[in-house]
N, C-alpha and C positions, 0 to 999 in steps of 0.2 A: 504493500500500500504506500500512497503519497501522500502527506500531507497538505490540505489549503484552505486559507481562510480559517485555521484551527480544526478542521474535519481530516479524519481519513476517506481516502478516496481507492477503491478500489483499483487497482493498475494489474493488466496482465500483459507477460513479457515470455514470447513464441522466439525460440531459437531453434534454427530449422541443420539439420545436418550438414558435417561440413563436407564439402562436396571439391573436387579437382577435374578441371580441364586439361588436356593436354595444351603445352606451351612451348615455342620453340624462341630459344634465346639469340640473341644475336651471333653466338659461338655456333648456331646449328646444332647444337645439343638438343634433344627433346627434354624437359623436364613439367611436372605436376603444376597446375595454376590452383592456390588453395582459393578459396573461395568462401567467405563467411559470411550467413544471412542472419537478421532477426528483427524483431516488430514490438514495439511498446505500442499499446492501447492503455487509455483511462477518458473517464466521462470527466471534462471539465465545466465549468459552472458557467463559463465565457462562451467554450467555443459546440460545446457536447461530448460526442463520442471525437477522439481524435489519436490517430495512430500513424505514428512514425515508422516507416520500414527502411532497410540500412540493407547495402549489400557492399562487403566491403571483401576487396581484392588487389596486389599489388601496391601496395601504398595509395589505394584511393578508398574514397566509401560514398558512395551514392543515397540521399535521402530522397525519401518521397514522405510528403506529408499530406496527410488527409485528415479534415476536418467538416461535421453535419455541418455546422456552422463557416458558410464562407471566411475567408478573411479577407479585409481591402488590401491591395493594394501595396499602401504605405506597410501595413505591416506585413506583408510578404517580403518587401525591401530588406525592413527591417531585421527581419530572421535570416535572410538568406548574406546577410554585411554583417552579422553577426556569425553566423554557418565560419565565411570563408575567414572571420578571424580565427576562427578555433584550424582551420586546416594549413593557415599561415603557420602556425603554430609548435603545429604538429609536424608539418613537412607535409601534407598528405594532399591529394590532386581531390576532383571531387563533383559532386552538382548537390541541387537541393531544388527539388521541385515541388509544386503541389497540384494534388489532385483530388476531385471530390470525393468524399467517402464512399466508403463500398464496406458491406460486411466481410470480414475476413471469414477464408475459407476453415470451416469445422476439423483441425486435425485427427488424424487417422488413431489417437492413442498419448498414452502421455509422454512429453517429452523430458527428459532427463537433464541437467543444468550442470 
């Protein structure tokens, strides 16, 4: 759980197996491309149901944000100028998109952390 405005707020967090593509390096060597997925959802008082999915590979990590509740504009600026300071940061390449909500898909079983 998270907390906000002094409530716990229920939050569920899907990490999905880690998975390898083949990769070929610039040596022409074949080697394994690791691949890490996972997804925070929580109901926020502002925006609703809204869930972050991350696929993060190679020194990059890709966000997608979905939110019931549109965001304007400014504040999409605003996250995504705030995004690329944390990947300044880090070193890490990257995007941050948004898209409207969508139920996430029902996992097949529990997943282990």
């Amino acid at each position: 759980p998270m907390l906000e405005n002094g409530q716990f707020v229920p939050m569920q967090v899907g990490v999905a197996p880690e998975r390898e593509r083949p990769d070929s390096g610039g040596d022409g060597k074949r080697r394994p491309l690791r691949i890490f997925e996972f997804a925070v959802e929580a109901a926020l008082s502002a925006l609703g149901l809204t869930r972050v999915e991350a696929t993060y590979h190679q020194r990059r990590l890709d966000l997608v944000i979905q939110c019931e509740t549109p965001i304007e504009q400014e504040g999409r600026e605003q996250i995504v100028a705030s995004v690329a300071r944390v990947f300044d940061e880090f070193g890490l390449g990257g995007s941050c998109r948004f898209e409207p909500y969508r139920a996430a898909p029902v996992p097949a079983g529990p997943i282990k952390v």
